[in-house]
C-alpha positions in Angstrom: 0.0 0.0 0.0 2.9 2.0 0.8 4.3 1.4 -2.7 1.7 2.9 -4.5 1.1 5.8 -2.4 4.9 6.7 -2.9 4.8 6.4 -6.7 2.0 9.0 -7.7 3.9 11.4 -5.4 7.3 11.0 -7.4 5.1 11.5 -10.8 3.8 14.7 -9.9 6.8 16.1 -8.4 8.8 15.6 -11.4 5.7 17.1 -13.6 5.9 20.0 -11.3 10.0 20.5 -11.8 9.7 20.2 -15.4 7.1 22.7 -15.4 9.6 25.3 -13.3 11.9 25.2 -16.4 12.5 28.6 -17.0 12.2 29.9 -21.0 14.6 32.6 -21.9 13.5 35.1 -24.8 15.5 36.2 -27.3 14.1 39.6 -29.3 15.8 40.3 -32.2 13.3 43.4 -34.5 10.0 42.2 -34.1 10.3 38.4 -33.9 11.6 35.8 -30.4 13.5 32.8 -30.5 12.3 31.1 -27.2 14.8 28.5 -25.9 15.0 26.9 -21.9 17.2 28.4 -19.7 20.3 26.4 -18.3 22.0 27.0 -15.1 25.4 28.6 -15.0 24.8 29.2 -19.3 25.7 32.8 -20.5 24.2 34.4 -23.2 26.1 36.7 -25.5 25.0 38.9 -28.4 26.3 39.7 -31.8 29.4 37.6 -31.0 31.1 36.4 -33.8 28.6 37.4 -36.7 25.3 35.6 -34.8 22.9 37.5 -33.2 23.0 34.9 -29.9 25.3 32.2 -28.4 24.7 30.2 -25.7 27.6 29.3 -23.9 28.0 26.5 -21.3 30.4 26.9 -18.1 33.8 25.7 -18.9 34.6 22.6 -18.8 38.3 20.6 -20.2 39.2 24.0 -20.8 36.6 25.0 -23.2 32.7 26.3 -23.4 30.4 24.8 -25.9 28.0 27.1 -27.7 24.9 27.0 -29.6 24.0 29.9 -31.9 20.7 31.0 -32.4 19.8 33.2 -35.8 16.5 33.7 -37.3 17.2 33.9 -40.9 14.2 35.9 -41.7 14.0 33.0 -44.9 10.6 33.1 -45.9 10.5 29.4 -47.1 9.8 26.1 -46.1 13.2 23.7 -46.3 12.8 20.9 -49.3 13.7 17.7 -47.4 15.0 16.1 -50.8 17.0 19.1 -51.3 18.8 19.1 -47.8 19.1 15.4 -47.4 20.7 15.6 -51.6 22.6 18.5 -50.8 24.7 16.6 -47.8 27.5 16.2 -49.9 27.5 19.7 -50.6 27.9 20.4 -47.0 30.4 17.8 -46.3 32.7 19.1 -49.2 32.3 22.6 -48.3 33.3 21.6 -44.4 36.1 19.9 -45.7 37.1 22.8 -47.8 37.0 25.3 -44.4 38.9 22.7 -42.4 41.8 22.8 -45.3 41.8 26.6 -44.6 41.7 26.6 -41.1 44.7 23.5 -40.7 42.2 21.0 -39.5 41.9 17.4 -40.1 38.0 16.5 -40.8 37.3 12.8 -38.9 33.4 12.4 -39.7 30.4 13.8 -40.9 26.6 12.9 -39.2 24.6 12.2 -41.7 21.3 14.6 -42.7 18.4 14.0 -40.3 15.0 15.3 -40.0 12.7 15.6 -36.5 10.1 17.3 -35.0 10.3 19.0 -32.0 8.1 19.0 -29.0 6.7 22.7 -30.3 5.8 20.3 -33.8 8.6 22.7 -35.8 10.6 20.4 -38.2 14.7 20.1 -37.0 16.5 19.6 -39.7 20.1 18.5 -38.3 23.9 17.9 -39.8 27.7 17.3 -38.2 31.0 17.1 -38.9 33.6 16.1 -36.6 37.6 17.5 -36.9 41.0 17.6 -35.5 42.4 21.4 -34.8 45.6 21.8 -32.8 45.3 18.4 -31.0 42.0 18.7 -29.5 38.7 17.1 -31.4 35.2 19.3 -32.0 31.8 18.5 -32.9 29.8 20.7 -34.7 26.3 20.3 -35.9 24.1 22.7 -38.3 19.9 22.9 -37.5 17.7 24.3 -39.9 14.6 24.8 -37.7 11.2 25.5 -39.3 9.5 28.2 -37.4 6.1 29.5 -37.8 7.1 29.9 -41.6 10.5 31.2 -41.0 13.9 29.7 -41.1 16.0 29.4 -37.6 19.6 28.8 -38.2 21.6 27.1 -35.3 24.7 25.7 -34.7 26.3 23.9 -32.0 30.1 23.4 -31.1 31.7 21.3 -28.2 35.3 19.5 -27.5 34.5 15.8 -27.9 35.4 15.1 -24.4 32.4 17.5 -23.3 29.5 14.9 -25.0 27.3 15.7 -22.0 26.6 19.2 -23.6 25.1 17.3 -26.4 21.9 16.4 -24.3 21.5 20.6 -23.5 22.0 21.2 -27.1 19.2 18.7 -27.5 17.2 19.8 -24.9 17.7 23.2 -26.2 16.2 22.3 -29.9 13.7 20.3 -28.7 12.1 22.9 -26.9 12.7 25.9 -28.9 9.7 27.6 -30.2 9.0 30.9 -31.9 6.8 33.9 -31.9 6.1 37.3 -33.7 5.8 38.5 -36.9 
């Protein structure tokens, strides 16, 4: 009897923390990018050519980011296009790494989701080799309300828990405005 008194209590408490997650807004003219707020993250703004980044705390002596633009792109992605137009992509990474001195080690393959918000994620990577230490990057095209969201996420290797805030953090974006 104990036992199932116990369980409901656990269900609704974790309910109620999920429901304390704290959305962040981010204005940019007259349209938001809403994404979920993570402890000890910084925000910074028109760093680096993108209007946002997200950065986590440091950790192996590095902070991953995620960028968030909103293209303004008045189109709807052509999955066919995208999922054709990978080797595009992986070419013209490969080309940058060449630039840059990097060794390119992998590329993720095109994927499409939907995110809890029902906006389709349209995701790509590439993994590389700079001066010793090994970065993941990945590329989201994020439908929005008829608008295109342009994101992009980069972390050491080493930090691969980041990967589950940059998911979190797609998976719960959502949009608003004109």
């Amino acid at each position: 009897m104990m036992k199932v008194f116990f369980v409901p209590v656990l269900i609704v408490a974790s309910f109620s923390f999920a429901a304390m997650a704290k959305t962040m807004e981010l204005k940019k003219n007259t349209r938001s990018i809403f994404i979920q707020e993570k402890p000890k993250w910084q925000l910074g703004k028109d760093l680096f050519g993108m209007p946002f980044i997200y950065f986590s705390p440091q950790e192996n002596g590095q902070r991953s980011n995620i960028s968030f633009t909103d293209t303004g792109a008045n189109l709807e992605l052509d999955i066919k296009s995208l999922a054709t137009s990978q080797n595009d992509y992986q070419k013209g990474r490969n080309e940058w790494a060449a630039q840059v001195g990097a060794t390119p080690l992998s590329h993720s393959p095109y994927e499409v989701s939907i995110n809890q918000h029902g906006h389709k994620i349209h995701k790509i990577g590439f993994s590389y080799e700079h001066e010793g230490k090994t970065y993941n990057e990945n590329s989201y095209y994020i439908e929005c309300r008829g608008k295109v969201l342009f994101s992009k996420s980069l972390r050491l290797s080493v930090n691969d828990k980041h990967d589950k805030d940059f998911n979190d953090l797609i998976q719960t974006l959502d949009c608003g405005g004109v």
